[in-house]
Every structure is written in structure tokens, then in C-alpha cells.
C-alpha positions, 0 to 999 in steps of 0.5 A: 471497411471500418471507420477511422473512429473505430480504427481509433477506438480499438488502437487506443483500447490496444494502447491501454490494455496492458496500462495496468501490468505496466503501472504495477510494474513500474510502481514495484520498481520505484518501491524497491528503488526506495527501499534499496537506497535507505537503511529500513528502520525496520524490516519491509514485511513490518513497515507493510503491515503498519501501512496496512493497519494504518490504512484499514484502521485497527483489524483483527488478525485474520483480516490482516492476514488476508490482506497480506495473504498469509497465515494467521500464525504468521501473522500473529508473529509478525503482529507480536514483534510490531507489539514488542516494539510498542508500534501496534496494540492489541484490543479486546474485539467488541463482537468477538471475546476470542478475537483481538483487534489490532491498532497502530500506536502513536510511536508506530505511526511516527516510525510510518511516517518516518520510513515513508519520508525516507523512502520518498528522500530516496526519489527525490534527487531523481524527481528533481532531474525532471523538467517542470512539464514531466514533475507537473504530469506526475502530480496530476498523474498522483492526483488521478490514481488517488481518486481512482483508489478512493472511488474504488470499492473497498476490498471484500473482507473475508468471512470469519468463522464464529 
């Protein structure tokens, strides 16, 4: 015979076992939901990578391209179009004369910033159908999953060949 503490324990490790598969899910879904209701300023694979640059700082290429899971010459294309269009720029790595770091410019963080500011217009009018009790569950909602991204380890960077 169980305990009812135990009975609750193991309902409640049931209920929370696929929290995860359901959070990813529902994040994509409001990700595409965004992006198909704005006109994209560029394309998503390139708004993505100036996100990621923009999160990890400059990186070489092939952290980039690991991050992504990628090849590097794909990522060197999608890097050369962003340089193209003067969003990211290209530095000599101190450690490394045959490698090159990437960094976001100031023209590419504001087209970052615009682009999220859209994308985030184009859940606002859903957001504002909400009662003041569900808006105020999703804040704190935001809250916990940015410190549970914050206190998470960074990511392993993969090894690079010298």
C-alpha cells in the first residue's frame, strides 16, 4: 500500500515529465506564429544568426556553425551575406591567425532589435485578449524560464582543431 504523499509525488513527476516536449512545442509554435504574420526584414536563418552572435558575443565560425548544426561553409555563406549587408564584421582571432571572429554591428543589432519588436507586435493583439490573471501568469512564467536559462551551464563549445 502507498502513501497518499507518494501517490502525489509520482502523479505529479507523471504531470511534469513531458513539461519540457510541451514548453518546446508551444514556444515554436508561437515562434512561427510571429514570423508568419510580419514581413521578415530578412530572412529567418539570418535573423537567427545575428540573435545567436548577439547572445554569445563575437564567435568564430565554426562555434557558429555548431551552434547551428551546420557546416562551416554554410555558415561561412550565411556570415558573408550578414557582412554584405554591413550587420556583422569580421576580426582577426588573437589566438588563431588562420581564424576570423565574428561580431554584430551596430546596424545589425538595430535590425535585431527591430525584427524582435516586430514579431512581438505580432502577438501582442493575442496577448491583450488575455484576462490580467493569465497576462500576470505568463510574466512570471517569463521570469522563471529566464532564470532557469541564466543558471543553466553554457552550452560545451566544441573543440577546434589547431
Amino acid at each position: 500500500m502507498t502513501s497518499p504523499a507518494i501517490t502525489e509525488r509520482g502523479a505529479a513527476e507523471e504531470a511534469s515529465a513531458g513539461l519540457g516536449a510541451d514548453l518546446l512545442g508551444v514556444v515554436a509554435r508561437l515562434n512561427r506564429f510571429a514570423t508568419q504574420r510580419i514581413q521578415m526584414q530578412l530572412p529567418a536563418a539570418q535573423a537567427r544568426l545575428l540573435s545567436t552572435i548577439d547572445a554569445h558575443g563575437e564567435a568564430r565560425i565554426c562555434d557558429l556553425a555548431a551552434v547551428d548544426h551546420c557546416s562551416q561553409p554554410t555558415m561561412t555563406t550565411q556570415v558573408r551575406r550578414l557582412e554584405d549587408a554591413g550587420l556583422v564584421t569580421r576580426t582577426a582571432d588573437p589566438g588563431d591567425a588562420r581564424a576570423v571572429r565574428i561580431q554584430i554591428t551596430a546596424q545589425g543589432l538595430q535590425t535585431l532589435n527591430r525584427v524582435r519588436a516586430d514579431r512581438a507586435s505580432a502577438i501582442e493583439p493575442q496577448l491583450c485578449k488575455l484576462n490580467d490573471a493569465d497576462r500576470q501568469t505568463l510574466v512570471d512564467a517569463v521570469a522563471v524560464l529566464r532564470r532557469l536559462l541564466d543558471d543553466s551551464a553554457p552550452a560545451p563549445r566544441p573543440a577546434t582543431s589547431r
